[in-house]
N, CA, C and O atoms as a printed pandas DataFrame, in Angstrom:
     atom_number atom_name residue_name chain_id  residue_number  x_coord  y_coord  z_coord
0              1         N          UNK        A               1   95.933  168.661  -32.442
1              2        CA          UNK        A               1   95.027  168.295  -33.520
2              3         C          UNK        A               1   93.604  168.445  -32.991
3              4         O          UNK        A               1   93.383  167.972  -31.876
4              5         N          UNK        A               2   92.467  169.129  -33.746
5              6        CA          UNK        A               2   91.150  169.283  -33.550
6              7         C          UNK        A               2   90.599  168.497  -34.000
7              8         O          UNK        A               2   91.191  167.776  -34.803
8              9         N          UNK        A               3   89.017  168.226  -33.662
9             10        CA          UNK        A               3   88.440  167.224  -34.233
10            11         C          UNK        A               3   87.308  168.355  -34.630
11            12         O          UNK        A               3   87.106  169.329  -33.905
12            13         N          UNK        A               4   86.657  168.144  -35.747
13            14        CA          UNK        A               4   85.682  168.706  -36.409
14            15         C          UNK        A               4   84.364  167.703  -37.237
15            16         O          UNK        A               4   84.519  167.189  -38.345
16            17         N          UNK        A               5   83.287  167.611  -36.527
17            18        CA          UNK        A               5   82.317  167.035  -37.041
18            19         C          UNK        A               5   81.524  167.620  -38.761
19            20         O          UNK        A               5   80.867  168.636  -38.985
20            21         N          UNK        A               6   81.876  166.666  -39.565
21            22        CA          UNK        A               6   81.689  167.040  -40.835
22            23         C          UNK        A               6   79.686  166.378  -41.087
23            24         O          UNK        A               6   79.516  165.169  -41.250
24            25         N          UNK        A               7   78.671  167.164  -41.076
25            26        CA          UNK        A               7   77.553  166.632  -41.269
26            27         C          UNK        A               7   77.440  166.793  -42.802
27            28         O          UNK        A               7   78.017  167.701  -43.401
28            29         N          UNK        A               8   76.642  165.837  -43.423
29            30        CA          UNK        A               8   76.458  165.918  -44.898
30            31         C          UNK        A               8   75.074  165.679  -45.400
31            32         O          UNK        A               8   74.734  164.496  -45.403
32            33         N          UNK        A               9   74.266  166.490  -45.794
33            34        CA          UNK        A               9   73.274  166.762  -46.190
34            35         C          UNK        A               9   72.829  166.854  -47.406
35            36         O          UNK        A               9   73.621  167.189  -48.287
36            37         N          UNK        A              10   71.530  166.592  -47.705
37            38        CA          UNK        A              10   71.540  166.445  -49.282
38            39         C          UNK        A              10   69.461  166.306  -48.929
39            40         O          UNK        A              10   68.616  166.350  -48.035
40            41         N          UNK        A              11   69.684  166.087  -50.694
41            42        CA          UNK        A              11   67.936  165.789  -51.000
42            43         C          UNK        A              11   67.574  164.568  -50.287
43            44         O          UNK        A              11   68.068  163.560  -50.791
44            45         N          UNK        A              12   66.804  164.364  -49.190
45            46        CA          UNK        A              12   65.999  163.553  -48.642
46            47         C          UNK        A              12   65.348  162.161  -49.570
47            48         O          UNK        A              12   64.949  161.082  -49.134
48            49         N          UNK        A              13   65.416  162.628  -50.903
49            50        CA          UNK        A              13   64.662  161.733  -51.915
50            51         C          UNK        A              13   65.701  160.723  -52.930
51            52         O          UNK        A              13   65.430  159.807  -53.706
52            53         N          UNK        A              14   67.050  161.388  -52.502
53            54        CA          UNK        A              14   67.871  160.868  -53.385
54            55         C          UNK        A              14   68.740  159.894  -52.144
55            56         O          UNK        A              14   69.274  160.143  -51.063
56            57         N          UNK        A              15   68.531  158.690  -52.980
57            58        CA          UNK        A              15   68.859  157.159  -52.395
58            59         C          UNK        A              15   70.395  157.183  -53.152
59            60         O          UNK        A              15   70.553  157.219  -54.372
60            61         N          UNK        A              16   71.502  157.154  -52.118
61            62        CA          UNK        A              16   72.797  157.118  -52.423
62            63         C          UNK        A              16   72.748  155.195  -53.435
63            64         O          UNK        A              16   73.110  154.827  -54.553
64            65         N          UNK        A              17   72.150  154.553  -52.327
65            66        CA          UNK        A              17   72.705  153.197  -52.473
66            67         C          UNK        A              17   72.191  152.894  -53.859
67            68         O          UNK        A              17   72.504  151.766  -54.238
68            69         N          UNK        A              18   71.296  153.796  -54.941
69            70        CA          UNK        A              18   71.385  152.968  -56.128
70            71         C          UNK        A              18   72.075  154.253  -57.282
71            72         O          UNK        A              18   71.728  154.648  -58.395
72            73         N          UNK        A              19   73.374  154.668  -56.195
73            74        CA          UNK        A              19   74.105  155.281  -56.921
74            75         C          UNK        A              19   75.492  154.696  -56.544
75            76         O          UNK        A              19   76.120  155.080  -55.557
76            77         N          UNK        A              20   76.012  153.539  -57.581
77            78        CA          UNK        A              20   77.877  153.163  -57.227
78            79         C          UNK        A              20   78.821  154.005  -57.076
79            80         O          UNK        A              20   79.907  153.859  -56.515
80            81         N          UNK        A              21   78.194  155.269  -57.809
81            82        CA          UNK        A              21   79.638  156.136  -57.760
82            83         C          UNK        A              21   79.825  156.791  -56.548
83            84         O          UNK        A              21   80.954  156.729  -56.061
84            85         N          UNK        A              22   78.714  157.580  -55.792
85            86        CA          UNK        A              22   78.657  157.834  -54.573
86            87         C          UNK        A              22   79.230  156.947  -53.616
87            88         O          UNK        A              22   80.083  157.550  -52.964
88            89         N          UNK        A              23   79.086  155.585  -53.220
89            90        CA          UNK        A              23   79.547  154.719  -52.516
90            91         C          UNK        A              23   81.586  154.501  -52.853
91            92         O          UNK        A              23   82.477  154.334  -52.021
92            93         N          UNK        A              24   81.654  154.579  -54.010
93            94        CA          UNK        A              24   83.013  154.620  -54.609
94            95         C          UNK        A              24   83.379  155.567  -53.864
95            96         O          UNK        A              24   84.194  155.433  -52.951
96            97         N          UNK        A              25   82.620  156.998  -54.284
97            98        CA          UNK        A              25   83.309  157.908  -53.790
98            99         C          UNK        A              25   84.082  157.959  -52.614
99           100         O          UNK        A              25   85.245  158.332  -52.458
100          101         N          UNK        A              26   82.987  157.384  -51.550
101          102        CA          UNK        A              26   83.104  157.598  -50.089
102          103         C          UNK        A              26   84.082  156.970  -49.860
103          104         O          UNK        A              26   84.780  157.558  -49.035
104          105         N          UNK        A              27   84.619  155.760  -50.286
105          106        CA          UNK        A              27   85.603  154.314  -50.343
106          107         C          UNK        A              27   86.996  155.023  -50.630
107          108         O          UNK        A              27   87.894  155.043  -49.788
108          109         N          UNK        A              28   87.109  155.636  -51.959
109          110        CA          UNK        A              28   88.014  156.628  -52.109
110          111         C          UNK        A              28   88.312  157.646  -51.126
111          112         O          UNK        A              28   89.499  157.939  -50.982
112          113         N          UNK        A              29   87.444  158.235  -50.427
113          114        CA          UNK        A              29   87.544  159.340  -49.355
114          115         C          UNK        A              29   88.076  159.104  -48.393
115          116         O          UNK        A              29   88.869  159.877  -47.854
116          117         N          UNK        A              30   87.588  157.375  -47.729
117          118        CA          UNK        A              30   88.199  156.894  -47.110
118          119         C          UNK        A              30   90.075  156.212  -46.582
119          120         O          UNK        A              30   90.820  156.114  -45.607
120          121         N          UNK        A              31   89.984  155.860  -48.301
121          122        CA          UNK        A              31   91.370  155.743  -48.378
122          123         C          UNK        A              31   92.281  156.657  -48.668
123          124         O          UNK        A              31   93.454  156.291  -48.604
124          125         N          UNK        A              32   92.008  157.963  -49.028
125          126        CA          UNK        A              32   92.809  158.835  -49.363
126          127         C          UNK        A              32   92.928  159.967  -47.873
127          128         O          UNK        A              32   93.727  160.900  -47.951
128          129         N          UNK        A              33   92.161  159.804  -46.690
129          130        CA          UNK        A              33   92.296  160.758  -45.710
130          131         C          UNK        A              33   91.896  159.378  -44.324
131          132         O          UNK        A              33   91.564  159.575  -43.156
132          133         N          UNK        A              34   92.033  158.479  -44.817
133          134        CA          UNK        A              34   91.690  157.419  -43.596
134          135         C          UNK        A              34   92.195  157.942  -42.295
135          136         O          UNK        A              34   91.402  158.117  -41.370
136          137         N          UNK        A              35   93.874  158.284  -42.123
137          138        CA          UNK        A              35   94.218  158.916  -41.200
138          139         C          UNK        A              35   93.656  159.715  -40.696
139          140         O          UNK        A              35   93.655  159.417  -39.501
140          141         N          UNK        A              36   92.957  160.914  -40.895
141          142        CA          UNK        A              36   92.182  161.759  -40.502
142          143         C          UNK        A              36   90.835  161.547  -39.913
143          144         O          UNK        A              36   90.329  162.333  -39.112
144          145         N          UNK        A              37   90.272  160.458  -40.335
145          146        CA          UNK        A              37   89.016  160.220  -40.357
146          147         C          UNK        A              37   88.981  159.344  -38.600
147          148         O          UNK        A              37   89.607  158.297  -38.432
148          149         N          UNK        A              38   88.086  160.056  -37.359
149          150        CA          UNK        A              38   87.717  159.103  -36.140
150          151         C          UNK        A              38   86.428  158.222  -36.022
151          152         O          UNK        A              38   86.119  157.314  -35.251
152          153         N          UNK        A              39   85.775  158.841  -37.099
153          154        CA          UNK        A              39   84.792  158.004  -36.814
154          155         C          UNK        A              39   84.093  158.604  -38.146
155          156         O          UNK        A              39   84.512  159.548  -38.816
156          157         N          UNK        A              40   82.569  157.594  -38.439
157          158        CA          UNK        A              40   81.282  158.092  -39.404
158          159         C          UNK        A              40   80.614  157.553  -40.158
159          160         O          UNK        A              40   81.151  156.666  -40.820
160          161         N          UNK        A              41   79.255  157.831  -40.373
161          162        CA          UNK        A              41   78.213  156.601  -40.871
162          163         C          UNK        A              41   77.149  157.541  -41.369
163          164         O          UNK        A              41   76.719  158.613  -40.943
164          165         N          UNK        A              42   76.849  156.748  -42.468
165          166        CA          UNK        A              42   75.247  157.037  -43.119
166          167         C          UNK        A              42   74.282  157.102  -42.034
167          168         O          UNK        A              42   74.561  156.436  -41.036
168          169         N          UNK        A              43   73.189  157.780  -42.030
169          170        CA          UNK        A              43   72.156  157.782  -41.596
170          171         C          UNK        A              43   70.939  156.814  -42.401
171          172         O          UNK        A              43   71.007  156.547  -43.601
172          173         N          UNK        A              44   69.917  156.390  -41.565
173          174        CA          UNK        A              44   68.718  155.612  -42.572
174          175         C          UNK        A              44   68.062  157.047  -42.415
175          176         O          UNK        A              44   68.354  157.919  -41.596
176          177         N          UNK        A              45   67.063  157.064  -43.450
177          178        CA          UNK        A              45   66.298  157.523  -44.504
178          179         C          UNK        A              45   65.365  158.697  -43.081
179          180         O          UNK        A              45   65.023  158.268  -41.979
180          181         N          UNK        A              46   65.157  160.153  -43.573
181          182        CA          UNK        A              46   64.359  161.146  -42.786
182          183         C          UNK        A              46   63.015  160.290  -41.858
183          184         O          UNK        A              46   62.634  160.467  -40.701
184          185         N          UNK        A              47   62.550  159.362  -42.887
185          186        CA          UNK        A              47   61.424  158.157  -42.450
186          187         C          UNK        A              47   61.672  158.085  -41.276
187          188         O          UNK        A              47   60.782  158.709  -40.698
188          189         N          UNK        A              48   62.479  157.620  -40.457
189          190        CA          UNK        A              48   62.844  156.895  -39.877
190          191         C          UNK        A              48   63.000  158.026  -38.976
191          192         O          UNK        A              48   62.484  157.412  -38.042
192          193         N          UNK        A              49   63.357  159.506  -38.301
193          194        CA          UNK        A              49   63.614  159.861  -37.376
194          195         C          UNK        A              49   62.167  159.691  -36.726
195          196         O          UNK        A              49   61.031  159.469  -37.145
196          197         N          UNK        A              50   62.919  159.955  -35.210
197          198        CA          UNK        A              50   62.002  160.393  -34.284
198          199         C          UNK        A              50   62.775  161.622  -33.624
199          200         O          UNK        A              50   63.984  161.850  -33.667
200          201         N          UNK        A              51   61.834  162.304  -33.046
201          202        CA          UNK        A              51   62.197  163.765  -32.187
202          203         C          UNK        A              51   61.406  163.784  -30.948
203          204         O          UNK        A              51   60.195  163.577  -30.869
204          205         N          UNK        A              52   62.319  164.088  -29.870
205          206        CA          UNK        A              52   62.024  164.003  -28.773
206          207         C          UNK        A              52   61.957  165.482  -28.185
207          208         O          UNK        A              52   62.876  166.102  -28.719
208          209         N          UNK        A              53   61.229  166.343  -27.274
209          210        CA          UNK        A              53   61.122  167.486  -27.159
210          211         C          UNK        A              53   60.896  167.639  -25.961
211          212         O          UNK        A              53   60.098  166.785  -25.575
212          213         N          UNK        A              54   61.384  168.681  -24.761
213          214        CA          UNK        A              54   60.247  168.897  -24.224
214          215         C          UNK        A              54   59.139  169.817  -24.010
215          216         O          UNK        A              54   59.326  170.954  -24.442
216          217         N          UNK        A              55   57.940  169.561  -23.395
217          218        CA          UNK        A              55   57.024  170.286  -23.617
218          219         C          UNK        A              55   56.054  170.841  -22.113
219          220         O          UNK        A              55   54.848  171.064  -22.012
220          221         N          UNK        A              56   57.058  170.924  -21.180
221          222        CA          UNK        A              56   56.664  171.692  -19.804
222          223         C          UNK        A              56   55.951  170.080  -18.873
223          224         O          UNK        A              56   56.240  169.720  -17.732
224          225         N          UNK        A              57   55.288  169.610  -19.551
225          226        CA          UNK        A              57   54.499  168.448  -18.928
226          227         C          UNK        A              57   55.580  167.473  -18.478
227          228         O          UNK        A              57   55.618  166.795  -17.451
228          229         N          UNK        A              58   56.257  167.539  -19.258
229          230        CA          UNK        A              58   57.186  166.420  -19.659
230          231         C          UNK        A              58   57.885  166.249  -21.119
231          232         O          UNK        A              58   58.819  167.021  -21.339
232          233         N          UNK        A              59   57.580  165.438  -22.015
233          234        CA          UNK        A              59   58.493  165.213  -23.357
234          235         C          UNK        A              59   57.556  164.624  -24.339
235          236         O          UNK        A              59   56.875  163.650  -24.015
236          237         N          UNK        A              60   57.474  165.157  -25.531
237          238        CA          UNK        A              60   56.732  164.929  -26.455
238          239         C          UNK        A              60   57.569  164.014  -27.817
239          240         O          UNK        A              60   58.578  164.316  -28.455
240          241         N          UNK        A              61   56.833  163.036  -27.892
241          242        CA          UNK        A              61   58.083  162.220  -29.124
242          243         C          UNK        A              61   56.985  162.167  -30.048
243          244         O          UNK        A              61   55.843  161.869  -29.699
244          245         N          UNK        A              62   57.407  162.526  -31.529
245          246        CA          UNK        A              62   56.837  162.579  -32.461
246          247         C          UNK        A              62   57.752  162.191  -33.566
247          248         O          UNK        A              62   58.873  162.697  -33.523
248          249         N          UNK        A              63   57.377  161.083  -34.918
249          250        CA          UNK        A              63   57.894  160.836  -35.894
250          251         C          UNK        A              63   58.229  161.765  -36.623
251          252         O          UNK        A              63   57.432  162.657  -36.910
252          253         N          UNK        A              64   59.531  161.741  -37.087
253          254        CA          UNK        A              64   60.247  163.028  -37.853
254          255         C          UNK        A              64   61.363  163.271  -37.089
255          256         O          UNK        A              64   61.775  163.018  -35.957
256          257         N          UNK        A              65   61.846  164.058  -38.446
257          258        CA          UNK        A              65   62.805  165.145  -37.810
258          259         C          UNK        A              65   62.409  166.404  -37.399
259          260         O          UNK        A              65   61.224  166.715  -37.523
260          261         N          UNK        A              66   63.407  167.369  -36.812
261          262        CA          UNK        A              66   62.961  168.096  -36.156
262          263         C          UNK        A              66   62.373  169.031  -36.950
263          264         O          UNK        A              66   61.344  169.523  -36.489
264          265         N          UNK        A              67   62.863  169.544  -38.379
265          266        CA          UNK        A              67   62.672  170.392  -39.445
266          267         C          UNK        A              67   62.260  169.768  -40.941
267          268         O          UNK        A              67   63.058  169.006  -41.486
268          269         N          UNK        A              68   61.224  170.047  -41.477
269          270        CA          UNK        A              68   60.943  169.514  -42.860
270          271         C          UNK        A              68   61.858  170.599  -43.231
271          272         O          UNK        A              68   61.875  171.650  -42.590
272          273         N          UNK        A              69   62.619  170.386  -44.244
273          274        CA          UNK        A              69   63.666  170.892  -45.073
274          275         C          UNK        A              69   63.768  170.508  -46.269
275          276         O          UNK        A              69   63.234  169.420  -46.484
276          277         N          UNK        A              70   64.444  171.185  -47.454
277          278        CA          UNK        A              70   64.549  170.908  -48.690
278          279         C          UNK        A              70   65.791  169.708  -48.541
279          280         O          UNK        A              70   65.744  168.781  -49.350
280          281         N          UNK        A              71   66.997  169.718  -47.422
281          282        CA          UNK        A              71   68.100  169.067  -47.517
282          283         C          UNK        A              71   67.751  168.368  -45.866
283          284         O          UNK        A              71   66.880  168.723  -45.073
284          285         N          UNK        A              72   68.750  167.302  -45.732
285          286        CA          UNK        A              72   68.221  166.674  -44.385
286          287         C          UNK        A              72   69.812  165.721  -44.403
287          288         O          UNK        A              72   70.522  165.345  -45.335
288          289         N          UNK        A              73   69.883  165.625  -43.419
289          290        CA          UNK        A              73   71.130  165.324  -43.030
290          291         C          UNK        A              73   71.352  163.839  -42.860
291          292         O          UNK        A              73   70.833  163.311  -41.876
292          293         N          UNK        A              74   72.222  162.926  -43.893
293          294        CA          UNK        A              74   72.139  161.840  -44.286
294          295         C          UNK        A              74   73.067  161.212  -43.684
295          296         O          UNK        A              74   72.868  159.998  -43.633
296          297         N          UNK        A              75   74.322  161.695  -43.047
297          298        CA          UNK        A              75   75.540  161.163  -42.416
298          299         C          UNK        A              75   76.543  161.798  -41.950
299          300         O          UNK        A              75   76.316  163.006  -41.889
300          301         N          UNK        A              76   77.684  161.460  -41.549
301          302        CA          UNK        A              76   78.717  162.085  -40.875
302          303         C          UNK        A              76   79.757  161.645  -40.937
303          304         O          UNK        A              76   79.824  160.539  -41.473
304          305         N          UNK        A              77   81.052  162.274  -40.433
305          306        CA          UNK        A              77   82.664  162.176  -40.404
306          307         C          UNK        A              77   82.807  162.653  -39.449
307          308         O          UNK        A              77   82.095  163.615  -39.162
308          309         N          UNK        A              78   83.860  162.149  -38.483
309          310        CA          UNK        A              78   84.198  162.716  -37.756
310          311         C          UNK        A              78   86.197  163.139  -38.029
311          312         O          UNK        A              78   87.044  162.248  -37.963
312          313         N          UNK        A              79   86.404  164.013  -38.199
313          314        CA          UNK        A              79   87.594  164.055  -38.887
314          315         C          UNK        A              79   88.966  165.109  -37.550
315          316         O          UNK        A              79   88.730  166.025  -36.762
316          317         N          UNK        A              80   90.204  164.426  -37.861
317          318        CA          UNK        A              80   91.067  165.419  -36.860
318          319         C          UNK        A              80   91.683  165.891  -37.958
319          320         O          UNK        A              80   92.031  165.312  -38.987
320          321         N          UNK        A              81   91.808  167.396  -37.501
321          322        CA          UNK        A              81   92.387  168.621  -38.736
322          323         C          UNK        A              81   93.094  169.092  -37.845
323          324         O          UNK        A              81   92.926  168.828  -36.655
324          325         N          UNK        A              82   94.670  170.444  -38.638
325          326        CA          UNK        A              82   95.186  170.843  -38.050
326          327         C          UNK        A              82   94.330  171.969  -37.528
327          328         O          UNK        A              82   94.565  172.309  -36.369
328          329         N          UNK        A              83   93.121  172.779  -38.353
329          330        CA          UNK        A              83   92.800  173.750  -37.637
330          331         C          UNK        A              83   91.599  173.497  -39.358
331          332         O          UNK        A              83   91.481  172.742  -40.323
332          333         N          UNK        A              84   90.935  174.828  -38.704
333          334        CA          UNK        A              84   89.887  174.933  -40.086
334          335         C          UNK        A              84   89.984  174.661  -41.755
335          336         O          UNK        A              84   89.243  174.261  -42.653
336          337         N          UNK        A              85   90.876  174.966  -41.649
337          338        CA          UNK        A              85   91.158  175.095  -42.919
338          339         C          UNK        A              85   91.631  174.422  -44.002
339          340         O          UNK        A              85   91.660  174.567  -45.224
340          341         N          UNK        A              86   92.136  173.336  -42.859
341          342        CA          UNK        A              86   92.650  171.810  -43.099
342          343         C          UNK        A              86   91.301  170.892  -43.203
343          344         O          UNK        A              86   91.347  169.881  -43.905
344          345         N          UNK        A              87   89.923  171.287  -42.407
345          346        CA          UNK        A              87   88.938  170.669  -42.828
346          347         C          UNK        A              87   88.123  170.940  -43.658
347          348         O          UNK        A              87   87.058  170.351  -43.844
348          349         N          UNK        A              88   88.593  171.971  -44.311
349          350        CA          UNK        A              88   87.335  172.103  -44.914
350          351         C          UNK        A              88   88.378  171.609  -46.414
351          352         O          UNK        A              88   87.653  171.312  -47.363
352          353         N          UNK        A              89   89.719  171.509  -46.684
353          354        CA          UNK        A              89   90.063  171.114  -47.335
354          355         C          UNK        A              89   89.572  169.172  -47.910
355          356         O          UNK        A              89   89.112  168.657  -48.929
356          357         N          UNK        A              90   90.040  168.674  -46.503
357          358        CA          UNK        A              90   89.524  167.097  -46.429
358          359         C          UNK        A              90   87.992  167.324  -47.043
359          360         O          UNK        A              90   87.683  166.617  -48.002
360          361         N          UNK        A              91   87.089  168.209  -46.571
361          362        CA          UNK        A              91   85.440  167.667  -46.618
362          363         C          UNK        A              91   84.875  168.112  -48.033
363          364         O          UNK        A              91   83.756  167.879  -48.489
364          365         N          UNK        A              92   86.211  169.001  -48.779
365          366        CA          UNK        A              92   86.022  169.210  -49.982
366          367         C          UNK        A              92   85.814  167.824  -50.570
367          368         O          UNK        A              92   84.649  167.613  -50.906
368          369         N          UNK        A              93   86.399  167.147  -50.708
369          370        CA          UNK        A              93   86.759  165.666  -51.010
370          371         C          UNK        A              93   85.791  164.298  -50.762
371          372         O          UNK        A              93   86.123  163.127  -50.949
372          373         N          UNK        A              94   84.588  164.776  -50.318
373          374        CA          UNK        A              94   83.282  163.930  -49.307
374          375         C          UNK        A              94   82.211  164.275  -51.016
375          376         O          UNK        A              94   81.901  165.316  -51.595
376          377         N          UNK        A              95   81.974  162.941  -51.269
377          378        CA          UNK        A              95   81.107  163.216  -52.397
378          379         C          UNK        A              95   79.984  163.380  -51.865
379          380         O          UNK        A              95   79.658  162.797  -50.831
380          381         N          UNK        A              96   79.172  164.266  -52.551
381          382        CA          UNK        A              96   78.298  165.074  -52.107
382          383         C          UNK        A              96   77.293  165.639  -53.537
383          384         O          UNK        A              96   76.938  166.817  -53.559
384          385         N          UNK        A              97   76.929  164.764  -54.585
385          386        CA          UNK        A              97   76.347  165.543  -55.585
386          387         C          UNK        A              97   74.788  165.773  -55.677
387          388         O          UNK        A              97   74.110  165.545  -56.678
388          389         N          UNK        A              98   74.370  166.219  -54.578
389          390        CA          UNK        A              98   73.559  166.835  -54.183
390          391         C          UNK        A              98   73.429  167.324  -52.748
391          392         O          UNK        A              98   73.061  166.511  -51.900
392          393         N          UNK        A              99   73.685  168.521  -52.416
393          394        CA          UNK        A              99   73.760  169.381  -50.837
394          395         C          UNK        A              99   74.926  169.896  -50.996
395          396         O          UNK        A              99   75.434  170.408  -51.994
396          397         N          UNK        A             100   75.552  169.639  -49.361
397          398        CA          UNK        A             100   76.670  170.237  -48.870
398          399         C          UNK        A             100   77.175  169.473  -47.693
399          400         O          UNK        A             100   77.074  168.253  -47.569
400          401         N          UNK        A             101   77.703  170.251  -46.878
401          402        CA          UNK        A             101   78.593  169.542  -45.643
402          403         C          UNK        A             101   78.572  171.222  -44.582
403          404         O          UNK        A             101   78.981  172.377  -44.696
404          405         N          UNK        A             102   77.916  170.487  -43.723
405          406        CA          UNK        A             102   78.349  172.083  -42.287
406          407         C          UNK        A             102   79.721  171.432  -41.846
407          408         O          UNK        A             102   79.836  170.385  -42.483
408          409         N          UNK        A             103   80.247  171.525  -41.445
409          410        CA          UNK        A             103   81.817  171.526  -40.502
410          411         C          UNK        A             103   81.710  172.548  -39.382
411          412         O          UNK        A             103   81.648  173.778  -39.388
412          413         N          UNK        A             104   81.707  171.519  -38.298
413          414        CA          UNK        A             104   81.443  171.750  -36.834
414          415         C          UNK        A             104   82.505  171.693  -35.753
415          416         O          UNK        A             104   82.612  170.538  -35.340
416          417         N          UNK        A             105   83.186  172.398  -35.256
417          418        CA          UNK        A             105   84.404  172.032  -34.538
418          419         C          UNK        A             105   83.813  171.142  -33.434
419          420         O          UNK        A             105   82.585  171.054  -33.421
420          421         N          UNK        A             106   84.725  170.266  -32.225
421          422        CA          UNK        A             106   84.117  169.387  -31.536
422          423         C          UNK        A             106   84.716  170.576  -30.153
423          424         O          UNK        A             106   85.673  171.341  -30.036
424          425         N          UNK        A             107   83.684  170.229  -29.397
425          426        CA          UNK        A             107   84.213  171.388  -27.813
426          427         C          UNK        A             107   84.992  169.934  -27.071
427          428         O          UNK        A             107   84.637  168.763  -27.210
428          429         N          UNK        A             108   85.816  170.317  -26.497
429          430        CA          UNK        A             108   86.451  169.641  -25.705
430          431         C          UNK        A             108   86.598  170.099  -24.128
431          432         O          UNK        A             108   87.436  170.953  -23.837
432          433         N          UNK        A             109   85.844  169.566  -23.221
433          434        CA          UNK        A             109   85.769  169.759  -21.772
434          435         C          UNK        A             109   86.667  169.301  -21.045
435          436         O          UNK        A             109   86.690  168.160  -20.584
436          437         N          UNK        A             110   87.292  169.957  -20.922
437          438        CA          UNK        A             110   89.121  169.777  -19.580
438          439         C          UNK        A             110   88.198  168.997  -18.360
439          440         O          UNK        A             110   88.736  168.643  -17.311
């Protein structure tokens, strides 16, 4: 079994929490692939990153994320699939009504 990091992205401006159905959704998602699911959590708000870099001197930290973007990456799953195709089936199922989802396989170091 693989593990595949499901990131979920969307409009930066759109606040899940004063949407119930979104939260339903996820609740549902949960219970219908719980098995699958190792781990995953909302992110707080683009506000809130910081980015750390370096910059030859040393490391430059600046508020933000790393990219102003139209979509910005709000949370995650960490999910075990039999192989691709099995995840992208599960992440079909990740409410999402605004963005998408990348699906990331996880490297595993022997």
């Amino acid at each position: 079994m693989a593990q595949y990091l499901v990131l979920i992205y969307g409009d930066p401006t759109y606040e899940a929490g004063d949407d119930d159905t979104v939260m339903k959704g996820h609740m549902k998602f949960g219970e219908d692939h719980g098995a699958k699911i190792a781990g995953g959590h909302a992110l707080q708000p683009v506000s809130t990153a910081t980015s750390v870099r370096p910059d030859g001197a040393g490391f430059s930290v600046t508020d933000g994320p790393f990219l102003e973007t139209k979509e910005a990456l709000g949370g995650y799953y960490l999910i075990e699939a039999a192989d691709l195709d099995e995840a992208i089936s599960i992440s079909k199922d990740i409410p999402m009504p605004v963005g998408g989802v990348e699906i990331r396989p996880v490297v595993v170091f022997d």
